[in-house]
Backbone as a chain_set.jsonl record, in Angstrom:
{"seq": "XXXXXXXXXXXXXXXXXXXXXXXXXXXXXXXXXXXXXXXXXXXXXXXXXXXXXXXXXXXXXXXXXXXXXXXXXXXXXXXXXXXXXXXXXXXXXXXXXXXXXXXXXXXXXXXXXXXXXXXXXXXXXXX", "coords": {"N": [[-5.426, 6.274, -7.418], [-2.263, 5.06, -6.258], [-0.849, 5.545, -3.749], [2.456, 6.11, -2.695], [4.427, 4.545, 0.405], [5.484, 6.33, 2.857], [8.46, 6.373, 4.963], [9.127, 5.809, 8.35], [11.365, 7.097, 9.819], [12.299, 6.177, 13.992], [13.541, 7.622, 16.564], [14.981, 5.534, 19.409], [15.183, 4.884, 22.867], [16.904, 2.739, 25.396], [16.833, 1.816, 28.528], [18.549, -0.838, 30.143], [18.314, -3.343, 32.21], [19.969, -6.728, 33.489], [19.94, -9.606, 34.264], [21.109, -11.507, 36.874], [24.597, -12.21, 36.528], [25.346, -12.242, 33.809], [26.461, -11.844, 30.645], [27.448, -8.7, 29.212], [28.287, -7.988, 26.496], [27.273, -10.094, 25.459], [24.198, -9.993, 25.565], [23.525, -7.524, 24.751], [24.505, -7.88, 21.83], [22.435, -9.865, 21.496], [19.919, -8.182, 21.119], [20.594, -6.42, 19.697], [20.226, -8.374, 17.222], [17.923, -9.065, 17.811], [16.062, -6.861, 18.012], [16.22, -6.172, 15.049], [16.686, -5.518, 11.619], [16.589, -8.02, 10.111], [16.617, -12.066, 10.246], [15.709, -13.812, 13.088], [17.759, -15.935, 15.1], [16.223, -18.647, 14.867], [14.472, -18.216, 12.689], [12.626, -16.783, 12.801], [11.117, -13.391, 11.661], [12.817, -10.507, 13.01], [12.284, -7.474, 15.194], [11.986, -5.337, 13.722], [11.94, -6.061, 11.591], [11.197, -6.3, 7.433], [8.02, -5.742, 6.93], [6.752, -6.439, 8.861], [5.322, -4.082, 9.596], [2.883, -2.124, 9.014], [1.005, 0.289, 7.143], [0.415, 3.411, 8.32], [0.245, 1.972, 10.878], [0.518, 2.229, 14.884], [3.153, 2.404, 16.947], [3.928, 1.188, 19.98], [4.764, 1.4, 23.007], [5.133, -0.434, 25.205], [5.048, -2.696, 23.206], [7.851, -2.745, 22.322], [9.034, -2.325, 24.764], [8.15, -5.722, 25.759], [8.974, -7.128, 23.838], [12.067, -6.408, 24.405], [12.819, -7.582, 27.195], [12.302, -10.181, 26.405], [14.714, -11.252, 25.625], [17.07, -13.286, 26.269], [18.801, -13.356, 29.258], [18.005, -10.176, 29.64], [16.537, -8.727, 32.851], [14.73, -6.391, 33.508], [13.606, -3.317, 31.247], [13.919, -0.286, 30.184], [12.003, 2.259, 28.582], [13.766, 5.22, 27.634], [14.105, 7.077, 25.782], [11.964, 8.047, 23.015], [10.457, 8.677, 20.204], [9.664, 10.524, 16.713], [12.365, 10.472, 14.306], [15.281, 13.267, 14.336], [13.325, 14.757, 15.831], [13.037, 17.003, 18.774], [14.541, 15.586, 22.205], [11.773, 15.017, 24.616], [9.824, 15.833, 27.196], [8.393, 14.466, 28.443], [6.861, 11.332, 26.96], [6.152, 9.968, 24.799], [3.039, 7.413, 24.786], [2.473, 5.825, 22.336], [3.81, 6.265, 19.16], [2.448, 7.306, 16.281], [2.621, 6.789, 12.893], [1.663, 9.088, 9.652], [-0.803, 8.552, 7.487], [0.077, 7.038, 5.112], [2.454, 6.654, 6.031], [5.091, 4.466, 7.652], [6.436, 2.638, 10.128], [10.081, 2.883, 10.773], [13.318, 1.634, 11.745], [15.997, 1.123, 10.92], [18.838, 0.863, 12.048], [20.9, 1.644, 11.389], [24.718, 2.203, 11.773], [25.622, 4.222, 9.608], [23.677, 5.48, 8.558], [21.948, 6.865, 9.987], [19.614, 8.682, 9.614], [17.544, 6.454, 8.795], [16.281, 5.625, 11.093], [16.979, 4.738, 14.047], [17.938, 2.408, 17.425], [18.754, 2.617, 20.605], [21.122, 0.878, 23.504], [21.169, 1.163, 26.281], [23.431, -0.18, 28.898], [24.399, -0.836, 31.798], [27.227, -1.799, 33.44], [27.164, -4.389, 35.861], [28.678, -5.517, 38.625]], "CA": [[-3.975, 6.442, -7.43], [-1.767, 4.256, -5.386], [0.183, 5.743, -2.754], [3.562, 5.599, -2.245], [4.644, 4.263, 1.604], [6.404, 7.427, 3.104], [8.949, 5.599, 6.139], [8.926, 7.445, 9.383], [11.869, 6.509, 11.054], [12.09, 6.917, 14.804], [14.752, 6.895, 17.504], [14.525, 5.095, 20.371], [16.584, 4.166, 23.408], [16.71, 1.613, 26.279], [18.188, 1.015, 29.5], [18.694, -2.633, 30.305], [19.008, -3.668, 33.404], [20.729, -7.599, 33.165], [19.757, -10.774, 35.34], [22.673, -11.593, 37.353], [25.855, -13.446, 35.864], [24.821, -12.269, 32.484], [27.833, -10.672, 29.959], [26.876, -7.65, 28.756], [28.196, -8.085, 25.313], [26.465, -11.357, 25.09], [22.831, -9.315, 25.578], [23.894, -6.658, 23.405], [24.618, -8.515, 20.735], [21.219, -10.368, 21.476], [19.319, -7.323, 21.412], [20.335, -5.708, 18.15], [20.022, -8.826, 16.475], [16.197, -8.78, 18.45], [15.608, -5.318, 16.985], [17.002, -5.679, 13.882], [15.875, -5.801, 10.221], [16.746, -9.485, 9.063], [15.791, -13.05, 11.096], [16.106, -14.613, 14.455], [17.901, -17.696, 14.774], [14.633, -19.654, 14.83], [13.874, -18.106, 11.244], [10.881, -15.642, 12.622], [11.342, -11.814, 11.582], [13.207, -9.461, 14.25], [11.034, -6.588, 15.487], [11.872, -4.393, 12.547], [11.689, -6.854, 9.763], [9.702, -5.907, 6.625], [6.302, -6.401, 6.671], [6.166, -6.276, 10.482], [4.599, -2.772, 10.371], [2.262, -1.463, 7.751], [0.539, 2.057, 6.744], [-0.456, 4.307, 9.554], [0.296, 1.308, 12.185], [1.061, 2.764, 15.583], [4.261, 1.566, 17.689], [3.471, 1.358, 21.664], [6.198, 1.55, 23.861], [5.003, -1.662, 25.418], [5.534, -3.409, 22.257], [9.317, -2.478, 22.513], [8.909, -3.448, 26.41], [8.075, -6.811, 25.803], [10.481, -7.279, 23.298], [13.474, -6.068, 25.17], [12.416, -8.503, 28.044], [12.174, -11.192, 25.84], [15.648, -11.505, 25.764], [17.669, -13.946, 27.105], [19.807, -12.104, 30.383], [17.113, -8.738, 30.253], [15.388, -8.62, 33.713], [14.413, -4.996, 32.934], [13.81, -2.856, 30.754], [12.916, 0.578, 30.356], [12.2, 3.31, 27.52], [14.55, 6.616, 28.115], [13.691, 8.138, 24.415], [11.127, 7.353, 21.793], [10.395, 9.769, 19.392], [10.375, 10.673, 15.54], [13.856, 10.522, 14.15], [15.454, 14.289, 14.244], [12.958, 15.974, 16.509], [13.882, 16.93, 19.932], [13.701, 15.147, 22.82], [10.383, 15.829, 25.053], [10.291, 15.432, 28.818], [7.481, 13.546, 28.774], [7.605, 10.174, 26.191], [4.437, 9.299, 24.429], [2.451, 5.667, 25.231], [3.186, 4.928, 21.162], [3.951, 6.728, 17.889], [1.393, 7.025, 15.408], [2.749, 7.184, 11.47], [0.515, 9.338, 9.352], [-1.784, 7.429, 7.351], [0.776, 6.644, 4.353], [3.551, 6.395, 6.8], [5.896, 2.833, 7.854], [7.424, 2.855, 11.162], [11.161, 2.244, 10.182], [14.199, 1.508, 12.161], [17.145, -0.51, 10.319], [19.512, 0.791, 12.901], [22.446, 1.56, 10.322], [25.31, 3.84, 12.038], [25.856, 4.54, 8.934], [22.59, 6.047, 7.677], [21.395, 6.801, 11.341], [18.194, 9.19, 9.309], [16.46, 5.488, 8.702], [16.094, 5.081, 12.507], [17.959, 4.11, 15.42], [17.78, 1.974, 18.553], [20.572, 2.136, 21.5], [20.461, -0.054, 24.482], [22.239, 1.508, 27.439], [23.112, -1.387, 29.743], [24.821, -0.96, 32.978], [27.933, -2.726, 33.787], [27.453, -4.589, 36.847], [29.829, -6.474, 38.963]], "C": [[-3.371, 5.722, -6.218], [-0.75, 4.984, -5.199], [1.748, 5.159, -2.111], [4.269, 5.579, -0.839], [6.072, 5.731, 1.62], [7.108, 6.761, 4.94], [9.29, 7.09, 6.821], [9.807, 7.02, 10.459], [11.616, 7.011, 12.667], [13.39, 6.866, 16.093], [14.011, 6.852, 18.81], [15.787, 4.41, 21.096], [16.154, 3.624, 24.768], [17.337, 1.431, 27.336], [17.478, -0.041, 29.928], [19.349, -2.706, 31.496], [19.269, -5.611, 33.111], [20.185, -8.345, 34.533], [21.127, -11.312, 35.85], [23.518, -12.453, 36.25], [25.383, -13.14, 33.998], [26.066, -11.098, 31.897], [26.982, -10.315, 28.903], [27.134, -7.94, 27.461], [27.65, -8.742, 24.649], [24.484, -10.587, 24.459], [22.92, -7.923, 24.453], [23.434, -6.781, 22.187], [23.357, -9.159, 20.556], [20.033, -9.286, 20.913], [19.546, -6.076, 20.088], [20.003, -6.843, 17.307], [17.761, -9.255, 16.889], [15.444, -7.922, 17.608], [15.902, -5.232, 15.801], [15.901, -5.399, 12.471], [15.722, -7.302, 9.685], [15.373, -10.324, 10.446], [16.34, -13.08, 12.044], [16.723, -15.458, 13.812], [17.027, -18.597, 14.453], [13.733, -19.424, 13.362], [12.727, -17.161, 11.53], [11.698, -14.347, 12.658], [11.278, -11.371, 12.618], [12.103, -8.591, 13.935], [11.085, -5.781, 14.534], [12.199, -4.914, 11.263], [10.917, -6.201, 8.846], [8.793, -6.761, 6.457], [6.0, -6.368, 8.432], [5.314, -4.802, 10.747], [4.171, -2.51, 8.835], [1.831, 0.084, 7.575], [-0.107, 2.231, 8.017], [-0.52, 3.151, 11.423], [1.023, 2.315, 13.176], [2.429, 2.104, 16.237], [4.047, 2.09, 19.095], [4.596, 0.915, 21.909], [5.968, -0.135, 24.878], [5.198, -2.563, 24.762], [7.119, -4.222, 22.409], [9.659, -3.331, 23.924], [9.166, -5.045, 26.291], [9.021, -7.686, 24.807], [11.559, -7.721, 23.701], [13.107, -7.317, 26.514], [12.814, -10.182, 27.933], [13.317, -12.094, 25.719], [16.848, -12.174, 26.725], [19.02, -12.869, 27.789], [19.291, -10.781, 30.812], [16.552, -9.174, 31.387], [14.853, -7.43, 33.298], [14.601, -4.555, 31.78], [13.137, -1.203, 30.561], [13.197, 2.079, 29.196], [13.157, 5.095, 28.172], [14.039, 7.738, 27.259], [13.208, 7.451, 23.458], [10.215, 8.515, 21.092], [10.296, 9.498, 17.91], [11.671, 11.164, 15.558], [14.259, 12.39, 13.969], [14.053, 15.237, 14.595], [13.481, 15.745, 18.219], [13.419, 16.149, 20.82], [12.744, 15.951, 23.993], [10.773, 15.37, 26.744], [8.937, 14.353, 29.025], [7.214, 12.588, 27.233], [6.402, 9.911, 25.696], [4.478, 8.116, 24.828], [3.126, 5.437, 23.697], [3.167, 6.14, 20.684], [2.956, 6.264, 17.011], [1.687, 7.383, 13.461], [1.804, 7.865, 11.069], [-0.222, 8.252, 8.412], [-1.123, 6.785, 6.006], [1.794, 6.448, 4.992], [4.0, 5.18, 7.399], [6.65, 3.151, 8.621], [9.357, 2.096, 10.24], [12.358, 2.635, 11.16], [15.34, 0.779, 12.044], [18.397, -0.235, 11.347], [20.863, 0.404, 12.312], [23.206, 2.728, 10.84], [25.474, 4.46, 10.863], [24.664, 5.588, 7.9], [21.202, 6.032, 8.841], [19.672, 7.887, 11.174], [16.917, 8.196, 9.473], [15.844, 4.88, 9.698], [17.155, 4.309, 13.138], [16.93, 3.645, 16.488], [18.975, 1.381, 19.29], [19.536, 1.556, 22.52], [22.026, 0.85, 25.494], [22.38, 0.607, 28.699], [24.803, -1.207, 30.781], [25.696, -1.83, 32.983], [27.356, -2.939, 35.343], [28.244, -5.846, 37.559], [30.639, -5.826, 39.588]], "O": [[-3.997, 5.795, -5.161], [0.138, 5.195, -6.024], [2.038, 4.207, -1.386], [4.853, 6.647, -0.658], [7.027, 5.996, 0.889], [6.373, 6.719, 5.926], [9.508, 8.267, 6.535], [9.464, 6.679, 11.591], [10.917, 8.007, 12.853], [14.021, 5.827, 16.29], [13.074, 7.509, 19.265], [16.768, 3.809, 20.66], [15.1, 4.028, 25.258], [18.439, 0.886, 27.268], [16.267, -0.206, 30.07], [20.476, -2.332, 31.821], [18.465, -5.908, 32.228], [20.039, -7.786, 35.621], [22.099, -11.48, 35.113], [23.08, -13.175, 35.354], [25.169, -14.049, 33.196], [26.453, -10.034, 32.381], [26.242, -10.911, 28.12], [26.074, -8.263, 26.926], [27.374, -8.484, 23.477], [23.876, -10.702, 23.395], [22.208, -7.68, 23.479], [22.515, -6.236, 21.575], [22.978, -9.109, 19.386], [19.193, -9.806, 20.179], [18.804, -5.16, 19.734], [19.329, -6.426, 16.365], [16.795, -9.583, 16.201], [14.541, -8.132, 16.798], [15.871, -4.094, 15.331], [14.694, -5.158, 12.446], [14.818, -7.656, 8.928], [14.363, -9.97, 11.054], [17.425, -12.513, 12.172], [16.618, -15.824, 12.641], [17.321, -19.393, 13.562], [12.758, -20.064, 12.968], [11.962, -16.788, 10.641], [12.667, -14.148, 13.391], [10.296, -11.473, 13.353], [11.284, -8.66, 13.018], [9.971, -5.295, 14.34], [12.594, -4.386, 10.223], [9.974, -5.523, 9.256], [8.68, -7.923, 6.065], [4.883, -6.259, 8.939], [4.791, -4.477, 11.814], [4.841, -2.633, 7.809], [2.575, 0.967, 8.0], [-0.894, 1.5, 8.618], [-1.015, 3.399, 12.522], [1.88, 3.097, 12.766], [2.633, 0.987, 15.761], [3.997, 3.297, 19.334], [5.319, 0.192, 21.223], [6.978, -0.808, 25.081], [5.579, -3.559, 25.377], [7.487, -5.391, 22.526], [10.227, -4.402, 24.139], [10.218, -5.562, 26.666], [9.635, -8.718, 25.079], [12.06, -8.839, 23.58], [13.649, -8.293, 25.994], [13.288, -11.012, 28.709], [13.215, -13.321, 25.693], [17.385, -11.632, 27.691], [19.793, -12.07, 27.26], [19.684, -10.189, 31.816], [15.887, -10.187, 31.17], [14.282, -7.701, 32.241], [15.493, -5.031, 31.078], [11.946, -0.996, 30.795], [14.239, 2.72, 29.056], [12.847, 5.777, 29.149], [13.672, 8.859, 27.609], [13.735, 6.439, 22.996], [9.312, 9.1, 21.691], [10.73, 8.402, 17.555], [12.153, 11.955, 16.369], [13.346, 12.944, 13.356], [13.705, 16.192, 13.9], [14.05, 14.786, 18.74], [12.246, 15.782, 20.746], [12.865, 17.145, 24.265], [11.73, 14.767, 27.229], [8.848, 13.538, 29.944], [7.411, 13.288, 26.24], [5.555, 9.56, 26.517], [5.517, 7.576, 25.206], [4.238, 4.91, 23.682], [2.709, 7.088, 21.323], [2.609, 5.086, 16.929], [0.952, 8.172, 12.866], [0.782, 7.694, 11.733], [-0.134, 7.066, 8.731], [-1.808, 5.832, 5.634], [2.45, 5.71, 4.257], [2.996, 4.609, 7.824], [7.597, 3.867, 8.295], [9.566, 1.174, 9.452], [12.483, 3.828, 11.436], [15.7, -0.068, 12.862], [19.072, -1.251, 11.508], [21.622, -0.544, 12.511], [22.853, 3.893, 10.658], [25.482, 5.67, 11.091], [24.872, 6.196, 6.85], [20.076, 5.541, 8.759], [18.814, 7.957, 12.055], [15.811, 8.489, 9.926], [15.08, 3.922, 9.577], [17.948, 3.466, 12.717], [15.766, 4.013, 16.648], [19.752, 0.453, 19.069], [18.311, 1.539, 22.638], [23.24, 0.989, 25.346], [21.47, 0.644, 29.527], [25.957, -1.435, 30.417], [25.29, -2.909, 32.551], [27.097, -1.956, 36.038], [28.36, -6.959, 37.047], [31.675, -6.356, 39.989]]}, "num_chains": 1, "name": "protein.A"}
């Protein structure tokens, strides 16, 4: 019997610290379209494209790290909350998330349907 993929969204959130002279909305805007569901400019699948994560794959918070980094204007970056979607948060943050073994990390990051996963970026004005 073939198993049907059970998605496990998760929320997750970010503060961004910014390399000087860098506008915030600019990185923002970089940084959901980073995380998103569709493409990059360059045509390669954002971090939550489909097919980027399969059954029972884990998600490491370093993953995310290097990611967020990746981004043109991030000097920093650093996890605040990473969790399954609608449980509380913990005081201490796991290394990754582990789906169960039919489970698909999922984060489309729709305000609108904020159950399928979220990811905020809390980024410091400075200046």
């Amino acid at each position: 019997m073939i198993e049907k993929p059970h998605y496990f969204p998760l929320y997750i959130r970010l503060k961004i610290t910014l390399q000087p002279h860098t506008l915030v909305n600019e990185v923002h805007q970089s940084l959901l379209q980073a995380f998103s569901t569709g493409e990059l400019a360059d045509g390669q699948p954002a971090f939550f494209a489909a097919g980027q994560f399969t059954f029972a794959q884990p998600l490491y918070q370093g993953q995310i790290l290097a990611a967020a980094v990746q981004v043109k204007g991030v000097s920093d970056a650093q996890i605040t909350d990473f969790r399954p979607f609608n449980r509380p948060k913990s005081t201490q943050l796991p290394p990754f998330i582990q789906p169960s073994e039919f489970g698909i990390i999922e984060v489309q990051n729709n305000p609108a349907h904020p159950e399928r996963g979220l990811i905020e970026f809390d980024i410091p004005c400075t200046g």
